[in-house]
MIMARNU-644913 format. One line per field, with one value per atom (N, C-alpha, C, O): x, y, z; atom name; residue in three letters; residue number from 1. Coordinates in pm, whole numbers, plus 50000, padded with zeros to 5 digits. Last residue first. Example, Ala and Ser with C-alpha at 12.3 -4.5 7.8 and 13.67 -1.06 7.14 Angstrom:
2
c1: 51285:51367:51290:51341:51319:51230:51320:51424
c2: 49775:49894:50003:50114:49431:49550:49670:49668
c3: 50708:50714:50787:50804:50780:50780:50780:50846
atomo: N:CA:C:O:N:CA:C:O
residuo: SER:SER:SER:SER:ALA:ALA:ALA:ALA
num: 2:2:2:2:1:1:1:1
***
This chain:
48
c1: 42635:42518:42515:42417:42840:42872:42695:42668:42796:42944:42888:42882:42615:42556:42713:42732:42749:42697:42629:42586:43152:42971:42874:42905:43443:43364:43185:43151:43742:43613:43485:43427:43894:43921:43786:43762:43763:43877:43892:43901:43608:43609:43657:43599:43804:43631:43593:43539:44028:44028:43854:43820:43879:43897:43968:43977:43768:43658:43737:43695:43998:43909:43802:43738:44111:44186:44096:44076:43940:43974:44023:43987:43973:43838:43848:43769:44213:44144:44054:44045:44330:44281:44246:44254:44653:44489:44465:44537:44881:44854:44688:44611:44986:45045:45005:45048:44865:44834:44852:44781:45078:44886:44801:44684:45289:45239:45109:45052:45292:45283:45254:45212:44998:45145:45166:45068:44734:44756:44923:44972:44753:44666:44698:44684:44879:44941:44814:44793:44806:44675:44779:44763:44966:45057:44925:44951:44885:45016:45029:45113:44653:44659:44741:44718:44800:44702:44685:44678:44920:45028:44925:44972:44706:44828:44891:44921:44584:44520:44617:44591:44816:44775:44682:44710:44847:44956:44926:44951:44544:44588:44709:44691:44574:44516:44514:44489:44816:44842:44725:44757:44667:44752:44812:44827:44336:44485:44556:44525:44076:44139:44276:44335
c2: 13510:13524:13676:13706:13422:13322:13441:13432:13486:13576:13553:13650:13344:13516:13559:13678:13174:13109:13254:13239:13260:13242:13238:13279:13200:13233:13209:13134:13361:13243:13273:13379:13571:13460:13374:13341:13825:13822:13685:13688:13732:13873:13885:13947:13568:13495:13591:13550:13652:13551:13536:13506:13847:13877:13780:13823:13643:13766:13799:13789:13532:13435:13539:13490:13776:13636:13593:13605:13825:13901:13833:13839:13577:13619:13726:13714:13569:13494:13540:13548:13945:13823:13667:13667:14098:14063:13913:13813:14091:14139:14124:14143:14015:13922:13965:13923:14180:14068:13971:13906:14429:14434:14298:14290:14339:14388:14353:14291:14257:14180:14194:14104:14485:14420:14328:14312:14381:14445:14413:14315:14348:14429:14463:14577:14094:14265:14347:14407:13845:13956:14117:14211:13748:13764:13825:13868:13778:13849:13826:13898:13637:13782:13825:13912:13369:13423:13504:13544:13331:13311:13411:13503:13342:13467:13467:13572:13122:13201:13344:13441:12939:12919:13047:13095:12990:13030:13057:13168:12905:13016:13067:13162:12675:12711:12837:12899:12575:12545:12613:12628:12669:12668:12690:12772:12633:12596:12644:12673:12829:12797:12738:12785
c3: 56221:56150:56062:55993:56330:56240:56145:56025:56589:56505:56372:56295:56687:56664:56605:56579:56778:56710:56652:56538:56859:56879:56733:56621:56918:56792:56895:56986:57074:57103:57010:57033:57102:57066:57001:56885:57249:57115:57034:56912:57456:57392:57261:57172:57572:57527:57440:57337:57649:57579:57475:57361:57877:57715:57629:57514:58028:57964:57827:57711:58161:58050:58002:57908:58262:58122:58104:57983:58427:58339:58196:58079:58630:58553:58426:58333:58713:58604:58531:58409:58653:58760:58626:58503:58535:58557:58615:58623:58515:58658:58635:58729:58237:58427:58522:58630:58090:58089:58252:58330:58135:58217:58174:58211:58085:58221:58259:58349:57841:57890:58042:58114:57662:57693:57809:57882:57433:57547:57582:57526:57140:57238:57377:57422:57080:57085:57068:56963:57041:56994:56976:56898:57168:57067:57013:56901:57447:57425:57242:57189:57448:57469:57417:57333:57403:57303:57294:57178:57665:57531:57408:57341:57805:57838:57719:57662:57764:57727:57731:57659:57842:57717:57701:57591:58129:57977:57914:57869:58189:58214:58118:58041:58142:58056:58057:57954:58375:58181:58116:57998:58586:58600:58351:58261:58571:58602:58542:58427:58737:58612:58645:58742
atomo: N:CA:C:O:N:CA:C:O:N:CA:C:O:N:CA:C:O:N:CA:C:O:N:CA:C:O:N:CA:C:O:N:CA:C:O:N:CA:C:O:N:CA:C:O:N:CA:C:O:N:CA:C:O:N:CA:C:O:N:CA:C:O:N:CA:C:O:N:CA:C:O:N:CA:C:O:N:CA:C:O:N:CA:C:O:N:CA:C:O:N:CA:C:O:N:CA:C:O:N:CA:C:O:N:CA:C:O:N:CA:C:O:N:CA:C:O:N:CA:C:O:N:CA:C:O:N:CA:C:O:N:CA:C:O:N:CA:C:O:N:CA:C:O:N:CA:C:O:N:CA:C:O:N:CA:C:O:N:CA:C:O:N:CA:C:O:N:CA:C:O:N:CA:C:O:N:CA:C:O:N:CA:C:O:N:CA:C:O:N:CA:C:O:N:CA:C:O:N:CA:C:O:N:CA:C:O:N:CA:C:O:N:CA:C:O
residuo: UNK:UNK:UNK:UNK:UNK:UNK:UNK:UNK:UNK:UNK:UNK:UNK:UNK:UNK:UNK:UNK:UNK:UNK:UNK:UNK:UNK:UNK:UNK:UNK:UNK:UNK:UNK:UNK:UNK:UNK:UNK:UNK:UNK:UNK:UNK:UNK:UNK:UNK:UNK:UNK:UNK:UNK:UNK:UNK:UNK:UNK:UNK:UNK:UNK:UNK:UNK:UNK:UNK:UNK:UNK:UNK:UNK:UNK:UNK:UNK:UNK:UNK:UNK:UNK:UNK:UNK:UNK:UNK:UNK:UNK:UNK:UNK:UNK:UNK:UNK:UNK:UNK:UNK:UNK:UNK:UNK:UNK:UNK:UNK:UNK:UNK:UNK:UNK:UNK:UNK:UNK:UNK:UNK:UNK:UNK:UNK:UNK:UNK:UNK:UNK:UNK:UNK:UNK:UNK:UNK:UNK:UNK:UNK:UNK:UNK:UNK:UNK:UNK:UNK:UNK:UNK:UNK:UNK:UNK:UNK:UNK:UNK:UNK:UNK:UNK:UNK:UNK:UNK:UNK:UNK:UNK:UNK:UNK:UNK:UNK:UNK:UNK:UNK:UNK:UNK:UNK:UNK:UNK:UNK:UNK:UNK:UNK:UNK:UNK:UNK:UNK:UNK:UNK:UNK:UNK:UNK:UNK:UNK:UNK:UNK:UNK:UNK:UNK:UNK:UNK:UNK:UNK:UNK:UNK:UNK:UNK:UNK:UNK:UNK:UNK:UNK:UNK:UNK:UNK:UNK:UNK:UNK:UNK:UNK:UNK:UNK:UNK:UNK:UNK:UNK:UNK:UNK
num: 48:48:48:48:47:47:47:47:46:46:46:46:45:45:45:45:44:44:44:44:43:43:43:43:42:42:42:42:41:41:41:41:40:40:40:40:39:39:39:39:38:38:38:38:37:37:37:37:36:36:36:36:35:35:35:35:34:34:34:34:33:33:33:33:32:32:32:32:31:31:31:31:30:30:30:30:29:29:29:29:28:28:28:28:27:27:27:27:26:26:26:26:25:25:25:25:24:24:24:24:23:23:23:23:22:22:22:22:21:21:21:21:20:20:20:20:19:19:19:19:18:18:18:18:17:17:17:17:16:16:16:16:15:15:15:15:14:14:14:14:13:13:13:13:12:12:12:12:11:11:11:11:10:10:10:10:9:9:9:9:8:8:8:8:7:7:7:7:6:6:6:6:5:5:5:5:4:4:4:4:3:3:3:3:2:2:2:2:1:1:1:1
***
């Protein structure tokens, strides 16, 4: 993941205020994009 989409998904965690900014800056990518995808990201099974 780069660099800018990485922020961008950190910027989104952080203002969810779910998690703080600690345990946002110390998860891996893979974590950032699980719960970006978890919280953020609509599916076609949300919509039903």
């Amino acid at each position: 993941m780069s660099q800018i989409e990485r922020n961008y998904k950190i910027e989104h965690l952080l203002d969810f205020k779910k998690f703080n900014e600690d345990e946002v800056l110390s998860m891996s990518d893979e974590q950032i994009e699980y719960f970006h995808w978890l919280y953020f990201e609509e599916s076609v099974y949300d919509l039903m």
